[in-house]
N, CA, C, O and CB atoms as a CASP TS submission, in Angstrom:
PFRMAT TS
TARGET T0000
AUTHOR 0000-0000-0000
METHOD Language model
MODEL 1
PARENT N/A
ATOM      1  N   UNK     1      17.071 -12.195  -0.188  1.00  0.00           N
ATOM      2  CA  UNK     1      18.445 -12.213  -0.624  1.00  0.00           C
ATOM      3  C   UNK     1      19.008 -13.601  -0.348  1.00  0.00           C
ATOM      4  O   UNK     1      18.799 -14.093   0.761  1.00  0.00           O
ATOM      5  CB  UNK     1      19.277 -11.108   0.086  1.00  0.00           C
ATOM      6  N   UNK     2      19.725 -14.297  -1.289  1.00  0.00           N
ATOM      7  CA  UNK     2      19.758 -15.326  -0.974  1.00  0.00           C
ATOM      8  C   UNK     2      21.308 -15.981  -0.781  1.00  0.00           C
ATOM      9  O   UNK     2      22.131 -16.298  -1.641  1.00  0.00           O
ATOM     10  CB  UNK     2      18.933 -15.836  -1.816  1.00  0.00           C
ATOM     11  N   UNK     3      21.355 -16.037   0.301  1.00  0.00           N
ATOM     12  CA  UNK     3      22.793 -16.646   1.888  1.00  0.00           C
ATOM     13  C   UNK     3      22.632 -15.059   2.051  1.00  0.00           C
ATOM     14  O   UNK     3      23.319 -14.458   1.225  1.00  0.00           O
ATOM     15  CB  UNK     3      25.223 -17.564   1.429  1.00  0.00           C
ATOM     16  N   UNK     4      22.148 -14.515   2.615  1.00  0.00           N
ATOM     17  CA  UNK     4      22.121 -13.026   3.342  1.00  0.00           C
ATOM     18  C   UNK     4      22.435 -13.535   4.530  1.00  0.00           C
ATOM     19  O   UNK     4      21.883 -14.579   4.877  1.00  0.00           O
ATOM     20  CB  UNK     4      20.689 -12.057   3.376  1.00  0.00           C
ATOM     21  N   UNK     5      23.232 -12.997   5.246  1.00  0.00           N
ATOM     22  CA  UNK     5      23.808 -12.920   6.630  1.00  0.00           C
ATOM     23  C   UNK     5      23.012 -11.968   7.611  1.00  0.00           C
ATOM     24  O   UNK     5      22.403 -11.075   7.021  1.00  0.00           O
ATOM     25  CB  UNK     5      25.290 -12.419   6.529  1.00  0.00           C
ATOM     26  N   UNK     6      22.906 -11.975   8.819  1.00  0.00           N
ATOM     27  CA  UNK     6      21.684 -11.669   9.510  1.00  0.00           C
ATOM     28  C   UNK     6      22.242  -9.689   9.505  1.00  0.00           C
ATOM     29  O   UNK     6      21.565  -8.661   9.532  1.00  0.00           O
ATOM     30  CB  UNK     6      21.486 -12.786  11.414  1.00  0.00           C
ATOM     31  N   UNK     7      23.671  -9.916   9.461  1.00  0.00           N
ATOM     32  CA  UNK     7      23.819  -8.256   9.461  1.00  0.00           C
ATOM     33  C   UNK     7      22.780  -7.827   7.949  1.00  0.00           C
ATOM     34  O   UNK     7      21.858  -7.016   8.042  1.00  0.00           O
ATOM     35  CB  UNK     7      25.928  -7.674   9.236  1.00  0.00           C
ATOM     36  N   UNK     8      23.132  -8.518   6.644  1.00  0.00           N
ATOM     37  CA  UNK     8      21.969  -8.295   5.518  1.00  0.00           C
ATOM     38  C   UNK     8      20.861  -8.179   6.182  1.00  0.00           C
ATOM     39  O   UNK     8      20.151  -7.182   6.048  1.00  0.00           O
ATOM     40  CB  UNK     8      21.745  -9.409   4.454  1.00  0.00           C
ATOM     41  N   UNK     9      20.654  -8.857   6.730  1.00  0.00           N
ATOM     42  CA  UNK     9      18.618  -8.335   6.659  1.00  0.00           C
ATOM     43  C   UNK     9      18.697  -7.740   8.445  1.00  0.00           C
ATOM     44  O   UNK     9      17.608  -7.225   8.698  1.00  0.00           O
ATOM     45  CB  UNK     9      16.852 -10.475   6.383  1.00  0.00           C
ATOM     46  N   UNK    10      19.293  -7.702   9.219  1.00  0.00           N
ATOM     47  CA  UNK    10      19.542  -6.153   9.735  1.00  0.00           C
ATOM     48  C   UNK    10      19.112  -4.809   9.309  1.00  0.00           C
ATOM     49  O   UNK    10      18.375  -3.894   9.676  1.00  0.00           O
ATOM     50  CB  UNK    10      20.704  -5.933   9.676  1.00  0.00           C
ATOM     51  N   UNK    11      19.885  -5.112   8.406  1.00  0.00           N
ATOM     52  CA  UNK    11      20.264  -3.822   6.851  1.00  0.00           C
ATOM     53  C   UNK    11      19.339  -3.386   6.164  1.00  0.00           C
ATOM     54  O   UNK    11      19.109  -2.241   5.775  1.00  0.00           O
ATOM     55  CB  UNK    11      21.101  -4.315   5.549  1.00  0.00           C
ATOM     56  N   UNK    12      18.603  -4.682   5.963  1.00  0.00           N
ATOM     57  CA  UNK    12      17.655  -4.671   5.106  1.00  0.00           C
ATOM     58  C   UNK    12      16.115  -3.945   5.512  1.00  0.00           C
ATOM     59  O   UNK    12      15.378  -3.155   4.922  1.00  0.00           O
ATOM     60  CB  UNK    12      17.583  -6.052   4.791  1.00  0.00           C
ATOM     61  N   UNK    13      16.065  -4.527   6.600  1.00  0.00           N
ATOM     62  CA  UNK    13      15.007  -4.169   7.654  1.00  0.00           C
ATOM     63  C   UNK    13      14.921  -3.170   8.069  1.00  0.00           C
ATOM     64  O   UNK    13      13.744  -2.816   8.146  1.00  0.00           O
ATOM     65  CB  UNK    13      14.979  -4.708   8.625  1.00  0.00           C
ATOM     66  N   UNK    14      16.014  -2.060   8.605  1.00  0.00           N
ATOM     67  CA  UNK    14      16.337  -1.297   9.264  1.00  0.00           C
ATOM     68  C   UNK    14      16.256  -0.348   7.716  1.00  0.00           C
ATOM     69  O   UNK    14      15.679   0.708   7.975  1.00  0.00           O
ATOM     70  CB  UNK    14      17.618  -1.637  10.261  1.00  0.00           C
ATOM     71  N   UNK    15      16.531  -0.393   6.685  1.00  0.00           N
ATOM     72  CA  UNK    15      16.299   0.373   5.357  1.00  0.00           C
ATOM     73  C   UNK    15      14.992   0.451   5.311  1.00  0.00           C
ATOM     74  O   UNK    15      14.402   1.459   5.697  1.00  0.00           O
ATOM     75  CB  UNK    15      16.835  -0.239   4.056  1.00  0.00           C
ATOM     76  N   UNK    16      14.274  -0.787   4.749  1.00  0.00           N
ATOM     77  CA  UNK    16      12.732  -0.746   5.165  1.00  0.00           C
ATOM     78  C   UNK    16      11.651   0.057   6.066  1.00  0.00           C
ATOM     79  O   UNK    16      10.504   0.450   5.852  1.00  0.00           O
ATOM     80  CB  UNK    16      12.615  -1.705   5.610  1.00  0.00           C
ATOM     81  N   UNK    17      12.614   0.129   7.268  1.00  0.00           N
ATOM     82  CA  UNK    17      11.831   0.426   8.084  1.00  0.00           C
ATOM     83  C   UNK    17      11.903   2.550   8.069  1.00  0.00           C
ATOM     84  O   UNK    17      11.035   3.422   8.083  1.00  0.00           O
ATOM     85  CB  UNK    17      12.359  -0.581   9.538  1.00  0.00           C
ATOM     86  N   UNK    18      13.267   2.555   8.037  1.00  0.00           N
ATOM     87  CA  UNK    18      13.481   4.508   7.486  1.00  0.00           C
ATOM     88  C   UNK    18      12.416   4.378   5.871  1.00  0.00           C
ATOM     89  O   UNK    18      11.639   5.331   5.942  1.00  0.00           O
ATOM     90  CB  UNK    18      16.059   5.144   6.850  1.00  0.00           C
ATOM     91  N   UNK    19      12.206   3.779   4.871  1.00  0.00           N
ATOM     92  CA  UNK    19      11.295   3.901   4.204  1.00  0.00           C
ATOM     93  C   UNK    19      10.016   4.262   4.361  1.00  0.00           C
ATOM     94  O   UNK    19       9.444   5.185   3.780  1.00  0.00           O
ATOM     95  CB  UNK    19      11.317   3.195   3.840  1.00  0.00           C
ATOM     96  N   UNK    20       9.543   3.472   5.208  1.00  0.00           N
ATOM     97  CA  UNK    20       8.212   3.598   6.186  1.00  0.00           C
ATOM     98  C   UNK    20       8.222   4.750   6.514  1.00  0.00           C
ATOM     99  O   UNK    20       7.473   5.587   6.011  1.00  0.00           O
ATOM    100  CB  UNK    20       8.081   2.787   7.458  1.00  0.00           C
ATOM    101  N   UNK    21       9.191   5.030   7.540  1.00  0.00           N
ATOM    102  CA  UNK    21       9.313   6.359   8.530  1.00  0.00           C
ATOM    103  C   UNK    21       9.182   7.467   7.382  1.00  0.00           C
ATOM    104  O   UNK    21       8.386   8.389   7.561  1.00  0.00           O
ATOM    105  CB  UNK    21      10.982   6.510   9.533  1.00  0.00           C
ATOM    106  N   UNK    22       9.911   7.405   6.250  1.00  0.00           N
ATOM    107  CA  UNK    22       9.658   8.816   5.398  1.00  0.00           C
ATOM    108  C   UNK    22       8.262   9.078   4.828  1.00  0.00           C
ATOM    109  O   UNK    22       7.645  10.130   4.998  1.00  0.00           O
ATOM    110  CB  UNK    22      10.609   8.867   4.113  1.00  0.00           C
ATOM    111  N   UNK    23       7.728   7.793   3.986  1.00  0.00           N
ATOM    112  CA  UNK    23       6.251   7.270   3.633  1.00  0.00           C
ATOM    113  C   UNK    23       5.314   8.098   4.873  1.00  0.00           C
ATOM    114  O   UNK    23       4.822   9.193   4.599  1.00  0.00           O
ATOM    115  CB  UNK    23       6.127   5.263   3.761  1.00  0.00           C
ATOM    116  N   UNK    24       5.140   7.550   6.088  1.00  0.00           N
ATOM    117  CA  UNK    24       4.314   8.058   7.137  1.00  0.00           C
ATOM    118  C   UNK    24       4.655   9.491   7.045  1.00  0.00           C
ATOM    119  O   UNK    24       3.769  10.145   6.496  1.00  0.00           O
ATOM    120  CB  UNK    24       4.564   7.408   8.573  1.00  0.00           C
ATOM    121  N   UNK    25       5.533  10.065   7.368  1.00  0.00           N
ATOM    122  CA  UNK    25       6.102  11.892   7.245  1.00  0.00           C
ATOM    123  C   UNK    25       5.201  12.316   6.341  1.00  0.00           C
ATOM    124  O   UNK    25       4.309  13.135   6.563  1.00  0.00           O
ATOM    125  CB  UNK    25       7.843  12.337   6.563  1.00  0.00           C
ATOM    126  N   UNK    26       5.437  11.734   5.259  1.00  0.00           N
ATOM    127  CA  UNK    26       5.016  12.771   4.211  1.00  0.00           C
ATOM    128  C   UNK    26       3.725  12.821   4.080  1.00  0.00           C
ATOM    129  O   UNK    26       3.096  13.796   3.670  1.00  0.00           O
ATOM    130  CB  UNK    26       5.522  12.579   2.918  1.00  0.00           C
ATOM    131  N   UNK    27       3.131  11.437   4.532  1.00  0.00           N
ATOM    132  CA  UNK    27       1.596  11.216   4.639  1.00  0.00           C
ATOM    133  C   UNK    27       0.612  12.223   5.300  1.00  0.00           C
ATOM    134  O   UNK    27      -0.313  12.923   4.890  1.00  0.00           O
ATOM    135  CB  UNK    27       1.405  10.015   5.371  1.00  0.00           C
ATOM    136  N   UNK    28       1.193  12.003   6.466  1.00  0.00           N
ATOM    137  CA  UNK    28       0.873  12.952   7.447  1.00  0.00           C
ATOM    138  C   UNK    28      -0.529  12.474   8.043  1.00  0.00           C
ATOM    139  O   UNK    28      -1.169  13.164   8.836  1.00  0.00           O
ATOM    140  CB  UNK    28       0.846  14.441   6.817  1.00  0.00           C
ATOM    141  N   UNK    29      -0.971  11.138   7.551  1.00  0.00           N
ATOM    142  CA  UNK    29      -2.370  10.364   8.284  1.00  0.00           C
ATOM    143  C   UNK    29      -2.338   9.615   9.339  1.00  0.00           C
ATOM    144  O   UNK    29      -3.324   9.457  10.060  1.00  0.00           O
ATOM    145  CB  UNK    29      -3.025   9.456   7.506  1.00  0.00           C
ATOM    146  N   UNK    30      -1.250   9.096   9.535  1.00  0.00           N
ATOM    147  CA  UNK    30      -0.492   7.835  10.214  1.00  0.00           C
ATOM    148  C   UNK    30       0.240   8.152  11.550  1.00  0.00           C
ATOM    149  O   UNK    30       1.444   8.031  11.777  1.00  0.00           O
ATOM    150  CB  UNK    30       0.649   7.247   9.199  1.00  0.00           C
ATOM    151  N   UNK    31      -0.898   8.651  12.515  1.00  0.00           N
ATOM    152  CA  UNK    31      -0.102   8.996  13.739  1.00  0.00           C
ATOM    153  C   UNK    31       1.122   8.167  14.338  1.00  0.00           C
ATOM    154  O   UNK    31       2.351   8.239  14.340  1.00  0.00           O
ATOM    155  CB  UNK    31      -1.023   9.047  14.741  1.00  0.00           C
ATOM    156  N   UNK    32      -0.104   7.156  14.959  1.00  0.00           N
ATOM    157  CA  UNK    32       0.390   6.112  15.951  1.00  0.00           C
ATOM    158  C   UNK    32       1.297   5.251  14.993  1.00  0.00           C
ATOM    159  O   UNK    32       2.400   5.017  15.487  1.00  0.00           O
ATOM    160  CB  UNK    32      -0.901   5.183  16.727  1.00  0.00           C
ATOM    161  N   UNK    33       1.048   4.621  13.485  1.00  0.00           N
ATOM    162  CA  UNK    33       1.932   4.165  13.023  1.00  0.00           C
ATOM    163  C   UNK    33       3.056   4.589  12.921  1.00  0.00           C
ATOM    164  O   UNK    33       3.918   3.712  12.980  1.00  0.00           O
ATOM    165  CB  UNK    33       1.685   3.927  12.297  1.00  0.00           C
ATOM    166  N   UNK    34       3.571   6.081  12.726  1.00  0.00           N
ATOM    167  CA  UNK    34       4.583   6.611  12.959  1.00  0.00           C
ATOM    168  C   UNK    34       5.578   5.925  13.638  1.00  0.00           C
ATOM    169  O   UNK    34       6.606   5.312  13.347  1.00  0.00           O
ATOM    170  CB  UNK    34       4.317   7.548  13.436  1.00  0.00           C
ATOM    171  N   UNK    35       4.782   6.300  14.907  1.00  0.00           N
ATOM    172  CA  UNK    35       5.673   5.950  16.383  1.00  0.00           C
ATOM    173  C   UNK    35       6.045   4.602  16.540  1.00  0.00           C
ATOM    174  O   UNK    35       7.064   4.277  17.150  1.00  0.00           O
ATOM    175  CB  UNK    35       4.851   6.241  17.761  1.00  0.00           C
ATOM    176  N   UNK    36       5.336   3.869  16.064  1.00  0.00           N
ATOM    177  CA  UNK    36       5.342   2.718  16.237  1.00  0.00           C
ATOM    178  C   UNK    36       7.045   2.002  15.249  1.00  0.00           C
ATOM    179  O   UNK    36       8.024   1.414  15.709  1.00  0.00           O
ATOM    180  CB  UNK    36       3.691   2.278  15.730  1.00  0.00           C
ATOM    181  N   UNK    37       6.719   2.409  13.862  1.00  0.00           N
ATOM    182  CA  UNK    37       8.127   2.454  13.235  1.00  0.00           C
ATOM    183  C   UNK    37       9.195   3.332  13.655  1.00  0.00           C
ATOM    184  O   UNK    37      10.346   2.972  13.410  1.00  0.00           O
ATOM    185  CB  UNK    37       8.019   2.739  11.959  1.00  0.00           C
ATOM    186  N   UNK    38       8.991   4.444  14.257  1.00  0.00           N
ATOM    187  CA  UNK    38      10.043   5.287  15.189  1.00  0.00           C
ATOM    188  C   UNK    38      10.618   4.624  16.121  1.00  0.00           C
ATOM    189  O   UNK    38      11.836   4.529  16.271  1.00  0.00           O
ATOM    190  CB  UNK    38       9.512   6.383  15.904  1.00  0.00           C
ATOM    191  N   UNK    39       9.798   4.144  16.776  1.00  0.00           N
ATOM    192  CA  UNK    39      10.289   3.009  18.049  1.00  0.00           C
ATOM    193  C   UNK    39      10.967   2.069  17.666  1.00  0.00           C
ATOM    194  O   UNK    39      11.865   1.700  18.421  1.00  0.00           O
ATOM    195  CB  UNK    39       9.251   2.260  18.801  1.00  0.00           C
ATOM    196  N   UNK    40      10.759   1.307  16.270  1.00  0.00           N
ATOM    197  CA  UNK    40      11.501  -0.555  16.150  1.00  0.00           C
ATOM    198  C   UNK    40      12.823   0.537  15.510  1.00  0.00           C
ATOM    199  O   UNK    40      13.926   0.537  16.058  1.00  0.00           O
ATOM    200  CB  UNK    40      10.435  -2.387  14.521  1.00  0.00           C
ATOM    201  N   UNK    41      12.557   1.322  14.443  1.00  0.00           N
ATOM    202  CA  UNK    41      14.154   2.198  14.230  1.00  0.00           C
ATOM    203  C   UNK    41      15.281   2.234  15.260  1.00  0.00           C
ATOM    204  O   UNK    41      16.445   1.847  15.153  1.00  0.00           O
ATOM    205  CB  UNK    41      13.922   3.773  14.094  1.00  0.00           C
ATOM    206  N   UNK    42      14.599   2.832  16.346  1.00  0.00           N
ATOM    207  CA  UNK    42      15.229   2.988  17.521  1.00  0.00           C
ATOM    208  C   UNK    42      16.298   2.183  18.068  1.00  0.00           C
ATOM    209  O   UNK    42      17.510   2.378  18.160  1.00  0.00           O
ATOM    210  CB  UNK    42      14.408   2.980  18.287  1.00  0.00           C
ATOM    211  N   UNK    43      15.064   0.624  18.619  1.00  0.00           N
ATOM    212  CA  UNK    43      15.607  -0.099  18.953  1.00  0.00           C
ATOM    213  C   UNK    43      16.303  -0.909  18.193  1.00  0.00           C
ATOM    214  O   UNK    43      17.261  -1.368  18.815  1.00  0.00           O
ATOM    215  CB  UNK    43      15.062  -0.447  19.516  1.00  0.00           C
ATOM    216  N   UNK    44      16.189  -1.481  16.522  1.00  0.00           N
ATOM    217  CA  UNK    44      16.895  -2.153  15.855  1.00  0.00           C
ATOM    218  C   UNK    44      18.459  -1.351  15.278  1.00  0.00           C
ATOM    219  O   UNK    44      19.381  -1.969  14.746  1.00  0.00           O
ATOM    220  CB  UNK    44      15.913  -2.598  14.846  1.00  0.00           C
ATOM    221  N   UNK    45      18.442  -0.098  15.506  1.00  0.00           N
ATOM    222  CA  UNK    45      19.435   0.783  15.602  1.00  0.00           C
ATOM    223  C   UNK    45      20.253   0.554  16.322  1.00  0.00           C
ATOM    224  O   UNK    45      21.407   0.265  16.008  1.00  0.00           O
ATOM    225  CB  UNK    45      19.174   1.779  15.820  1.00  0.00           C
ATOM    226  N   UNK    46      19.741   0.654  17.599  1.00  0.00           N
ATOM    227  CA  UNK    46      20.528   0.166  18.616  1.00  0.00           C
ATOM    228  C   UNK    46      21.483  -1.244  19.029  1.00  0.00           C
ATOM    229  O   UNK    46      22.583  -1.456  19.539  1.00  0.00           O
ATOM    230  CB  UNK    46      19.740   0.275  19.345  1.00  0.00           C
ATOM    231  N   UNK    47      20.366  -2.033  18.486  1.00  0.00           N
ATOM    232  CA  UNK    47      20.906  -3.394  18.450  1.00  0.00           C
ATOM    233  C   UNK    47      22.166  -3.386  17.723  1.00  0.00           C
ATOM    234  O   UNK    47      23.195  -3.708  18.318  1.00  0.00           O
ATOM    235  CB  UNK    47      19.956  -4.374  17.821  1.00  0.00           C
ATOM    236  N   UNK    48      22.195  -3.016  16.368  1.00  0.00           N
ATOM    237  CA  UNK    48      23.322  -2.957  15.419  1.00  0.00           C
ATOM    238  C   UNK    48      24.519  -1.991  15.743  1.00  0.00           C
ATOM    239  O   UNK    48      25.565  -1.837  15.112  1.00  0.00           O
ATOM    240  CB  UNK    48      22.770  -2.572  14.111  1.00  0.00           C
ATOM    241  N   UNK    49      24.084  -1.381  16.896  1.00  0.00           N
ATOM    242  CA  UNK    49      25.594  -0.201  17.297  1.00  0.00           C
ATOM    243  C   UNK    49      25.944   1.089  16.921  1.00  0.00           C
ATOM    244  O   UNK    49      26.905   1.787  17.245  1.00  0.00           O
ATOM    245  CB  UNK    49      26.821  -0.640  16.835  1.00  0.00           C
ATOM    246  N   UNK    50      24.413   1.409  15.722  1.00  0.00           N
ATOM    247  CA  UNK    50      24.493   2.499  16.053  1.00  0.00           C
ATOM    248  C   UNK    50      24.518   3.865  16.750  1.00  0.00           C
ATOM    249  O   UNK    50      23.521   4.187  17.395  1.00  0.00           O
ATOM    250  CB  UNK    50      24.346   2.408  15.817  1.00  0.00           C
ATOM    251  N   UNK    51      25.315   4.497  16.696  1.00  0.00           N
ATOM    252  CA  UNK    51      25.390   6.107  18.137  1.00  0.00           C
ATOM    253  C   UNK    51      24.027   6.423  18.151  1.00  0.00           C
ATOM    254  O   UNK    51      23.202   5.868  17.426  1.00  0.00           O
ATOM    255  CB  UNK    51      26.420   7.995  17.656  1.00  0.00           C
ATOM    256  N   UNK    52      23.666   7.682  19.310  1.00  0.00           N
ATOM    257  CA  UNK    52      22.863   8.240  19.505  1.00  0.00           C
ATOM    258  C   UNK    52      22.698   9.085  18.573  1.00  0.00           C
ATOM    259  O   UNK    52      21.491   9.306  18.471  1.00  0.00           O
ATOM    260  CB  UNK    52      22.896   8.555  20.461  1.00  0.00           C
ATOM    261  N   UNK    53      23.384   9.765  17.724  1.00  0.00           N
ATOM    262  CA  UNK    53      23.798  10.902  17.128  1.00  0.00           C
ATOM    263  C   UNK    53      22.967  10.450  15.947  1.00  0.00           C
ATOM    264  O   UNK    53      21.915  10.946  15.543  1.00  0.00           O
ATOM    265  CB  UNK    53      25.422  11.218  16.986  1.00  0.00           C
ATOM    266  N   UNK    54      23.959   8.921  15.242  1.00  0.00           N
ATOM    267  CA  UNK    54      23.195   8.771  13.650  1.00  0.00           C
ATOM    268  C   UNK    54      21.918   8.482  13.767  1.00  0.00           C
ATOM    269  O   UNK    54      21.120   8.800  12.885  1.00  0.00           O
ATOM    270  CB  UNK    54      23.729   7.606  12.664  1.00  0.00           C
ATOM    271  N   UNK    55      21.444   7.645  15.211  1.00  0.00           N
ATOM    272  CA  UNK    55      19.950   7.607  14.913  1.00  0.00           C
ATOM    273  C   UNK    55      18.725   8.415  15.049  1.00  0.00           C
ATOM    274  O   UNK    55      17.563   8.274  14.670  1.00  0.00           O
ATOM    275  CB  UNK    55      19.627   6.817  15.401  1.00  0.00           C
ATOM    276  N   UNK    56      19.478   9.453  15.825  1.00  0.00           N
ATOM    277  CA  UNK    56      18.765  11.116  16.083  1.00  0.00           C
ATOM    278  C   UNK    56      18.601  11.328  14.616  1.00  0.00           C
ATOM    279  O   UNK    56      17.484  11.720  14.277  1.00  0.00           O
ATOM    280  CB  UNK    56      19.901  12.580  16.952  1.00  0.00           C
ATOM    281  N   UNK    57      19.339  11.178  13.832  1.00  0.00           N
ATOM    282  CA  UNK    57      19.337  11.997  12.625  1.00  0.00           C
ATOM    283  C   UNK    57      19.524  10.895  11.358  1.00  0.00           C
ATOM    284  O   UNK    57      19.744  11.169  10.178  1.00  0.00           O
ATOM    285  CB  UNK    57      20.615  13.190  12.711  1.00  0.00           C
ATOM    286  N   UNK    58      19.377   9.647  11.935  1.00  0.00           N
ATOM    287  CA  UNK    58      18.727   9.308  11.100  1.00  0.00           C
ATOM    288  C   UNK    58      19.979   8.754   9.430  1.00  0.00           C
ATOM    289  O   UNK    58      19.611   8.301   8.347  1.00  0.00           O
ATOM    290  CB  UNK    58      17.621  10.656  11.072  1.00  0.00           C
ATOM    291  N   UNK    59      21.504   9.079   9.949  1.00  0.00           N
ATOM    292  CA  UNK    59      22.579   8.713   9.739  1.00  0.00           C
ATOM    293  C   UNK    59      22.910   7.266   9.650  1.00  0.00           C
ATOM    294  O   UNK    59      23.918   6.966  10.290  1.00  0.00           O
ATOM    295  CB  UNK    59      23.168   9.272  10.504  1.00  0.00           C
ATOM    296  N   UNK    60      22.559   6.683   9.273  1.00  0.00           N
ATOM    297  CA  UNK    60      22.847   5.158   9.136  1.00  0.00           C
ATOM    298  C   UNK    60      23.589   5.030   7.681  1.00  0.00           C
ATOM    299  O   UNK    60      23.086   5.547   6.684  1.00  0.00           O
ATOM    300  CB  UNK    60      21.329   4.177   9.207  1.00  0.00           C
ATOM    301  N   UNK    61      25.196   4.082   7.616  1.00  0.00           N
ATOM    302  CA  UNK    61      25.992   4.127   6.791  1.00  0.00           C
ATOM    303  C   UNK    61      26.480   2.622   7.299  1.00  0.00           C
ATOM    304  O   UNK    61      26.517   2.207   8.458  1.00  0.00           O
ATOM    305  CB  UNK    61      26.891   5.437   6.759  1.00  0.00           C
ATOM    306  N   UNK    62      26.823   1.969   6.134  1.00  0.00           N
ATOM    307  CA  UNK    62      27.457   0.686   6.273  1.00  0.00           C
ATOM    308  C   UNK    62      28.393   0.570   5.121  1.00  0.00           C
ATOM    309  O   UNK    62      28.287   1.257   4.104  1.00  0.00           O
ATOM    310  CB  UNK    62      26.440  -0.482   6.317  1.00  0.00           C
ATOM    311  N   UNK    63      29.372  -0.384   5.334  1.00  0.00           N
ATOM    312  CA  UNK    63      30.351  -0.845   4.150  1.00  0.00           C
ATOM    313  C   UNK    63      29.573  -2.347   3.574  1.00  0.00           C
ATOM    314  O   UNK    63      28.791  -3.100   4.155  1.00  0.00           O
ATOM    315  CB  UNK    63      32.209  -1.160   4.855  1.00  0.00           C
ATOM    316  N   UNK    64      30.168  -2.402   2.172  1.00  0.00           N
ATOM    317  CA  UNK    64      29.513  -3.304   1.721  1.00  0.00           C
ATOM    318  C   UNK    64      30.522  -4.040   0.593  1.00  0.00           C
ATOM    319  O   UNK    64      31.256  -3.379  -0.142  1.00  0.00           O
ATOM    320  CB  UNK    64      28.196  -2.724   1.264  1.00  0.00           C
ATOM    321  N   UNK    65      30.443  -5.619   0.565  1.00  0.00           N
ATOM    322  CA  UNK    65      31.635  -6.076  -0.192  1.00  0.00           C
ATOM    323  C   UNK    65      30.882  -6.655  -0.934  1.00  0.00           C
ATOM    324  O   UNK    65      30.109  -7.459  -0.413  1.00  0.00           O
ATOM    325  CB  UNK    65      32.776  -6.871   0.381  1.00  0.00           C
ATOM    326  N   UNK    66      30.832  -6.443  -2.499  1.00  0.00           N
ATOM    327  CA  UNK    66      29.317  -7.559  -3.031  1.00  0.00           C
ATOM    328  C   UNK    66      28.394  -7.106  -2.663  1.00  0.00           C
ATOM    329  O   UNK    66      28.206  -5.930  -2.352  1.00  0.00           O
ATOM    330  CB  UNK    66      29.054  -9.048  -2.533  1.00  0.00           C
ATOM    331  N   UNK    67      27.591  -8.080  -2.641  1.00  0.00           N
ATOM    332  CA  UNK    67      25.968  -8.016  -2.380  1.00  0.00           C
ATOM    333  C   UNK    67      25.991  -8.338  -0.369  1.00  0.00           C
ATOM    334  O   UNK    67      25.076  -8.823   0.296  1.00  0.00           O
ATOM    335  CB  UNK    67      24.910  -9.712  -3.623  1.00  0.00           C
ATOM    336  N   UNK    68      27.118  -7.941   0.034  1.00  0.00           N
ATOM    337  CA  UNK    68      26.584  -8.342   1.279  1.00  0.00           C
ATOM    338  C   UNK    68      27.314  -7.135   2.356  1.00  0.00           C
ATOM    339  O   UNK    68      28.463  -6.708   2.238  1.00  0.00           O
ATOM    340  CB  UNK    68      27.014 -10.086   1.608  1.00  0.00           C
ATOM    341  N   UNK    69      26.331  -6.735   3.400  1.00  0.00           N
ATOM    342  CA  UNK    69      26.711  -5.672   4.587  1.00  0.00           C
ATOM    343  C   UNK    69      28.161  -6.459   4.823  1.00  0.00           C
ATOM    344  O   UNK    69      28.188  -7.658   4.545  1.00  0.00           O
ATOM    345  CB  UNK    69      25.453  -5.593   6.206  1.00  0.00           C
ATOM    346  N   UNK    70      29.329  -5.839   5.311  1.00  0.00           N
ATOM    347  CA  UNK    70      30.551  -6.423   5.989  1.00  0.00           C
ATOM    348  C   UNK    70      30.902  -5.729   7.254  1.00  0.00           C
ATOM    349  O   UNK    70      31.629  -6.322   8.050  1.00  0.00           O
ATOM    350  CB  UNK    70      31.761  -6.368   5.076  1.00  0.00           C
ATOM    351  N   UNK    71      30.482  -4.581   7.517  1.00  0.00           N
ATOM    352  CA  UNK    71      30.104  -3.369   8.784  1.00  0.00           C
ATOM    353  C   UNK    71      29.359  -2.661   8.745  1.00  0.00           C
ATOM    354  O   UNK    71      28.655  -2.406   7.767  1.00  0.00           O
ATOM    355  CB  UNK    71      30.843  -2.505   9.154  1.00  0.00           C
ATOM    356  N   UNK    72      29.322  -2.117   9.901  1.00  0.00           N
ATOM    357  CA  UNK    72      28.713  -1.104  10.242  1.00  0.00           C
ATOM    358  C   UNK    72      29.312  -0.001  10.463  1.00  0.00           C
ATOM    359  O   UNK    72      30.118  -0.104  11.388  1.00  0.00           O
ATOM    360  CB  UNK    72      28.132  -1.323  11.062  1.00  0.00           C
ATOM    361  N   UNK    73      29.230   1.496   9.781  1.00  0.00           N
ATOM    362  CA  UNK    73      29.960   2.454  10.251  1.00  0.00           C
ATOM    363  C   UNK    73      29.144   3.179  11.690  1.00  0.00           C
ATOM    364  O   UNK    73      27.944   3.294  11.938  1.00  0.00           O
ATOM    365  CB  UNK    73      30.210   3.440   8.975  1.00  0.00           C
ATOM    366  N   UNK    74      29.984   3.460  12.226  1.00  0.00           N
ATOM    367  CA  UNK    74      29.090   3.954  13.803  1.00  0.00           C
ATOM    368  C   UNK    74      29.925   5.657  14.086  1.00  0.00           C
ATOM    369  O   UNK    74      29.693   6.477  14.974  1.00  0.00           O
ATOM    370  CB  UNK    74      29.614   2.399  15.673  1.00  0.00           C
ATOM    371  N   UNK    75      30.784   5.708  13.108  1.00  0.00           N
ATOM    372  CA  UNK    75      31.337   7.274  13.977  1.00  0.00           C
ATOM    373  C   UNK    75      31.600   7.703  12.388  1.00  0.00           C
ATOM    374  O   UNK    75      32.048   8.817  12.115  1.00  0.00           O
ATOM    375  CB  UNK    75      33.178   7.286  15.432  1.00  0.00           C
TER
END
């Protein structure tokens, strides 16, 4: 994306990465990879402020002005 702001590829990454996480689910081959994208979810979740709640479940919502993240919704 080009002048993406680091919340963008935050965003971006953290989309990517629940992609993965559904990909592996449905696979059902991909133990340890699982976990492994379960875990950076986690923590890159965290980083960005999301609750315990949306990342239990997987709730991730942002506002967006243009082509670019402007927040993060957290409640």
């Amino acid at each position: 994306m080009a002048n993406s702001t680091p919340l963008d590829r935050q965003w971006a990454h953290l989309m990517a990465l629940c992609k993965s996480e559904s990909d592996f689910l449905a696979d059902d081959r991909h133990p340890r990879l699982l976990q492994l994208v379960q875990a950076e979810i986690e923590v890159l979740a965290r980083q960005m402020g999301f609750t315990e709640r949306a990342i239990a479940t997987r709730d991730f919502r942002a506002e967006r002005s243009g082509r670019h993240i402007v927040r993060i919704i957290v409640g």
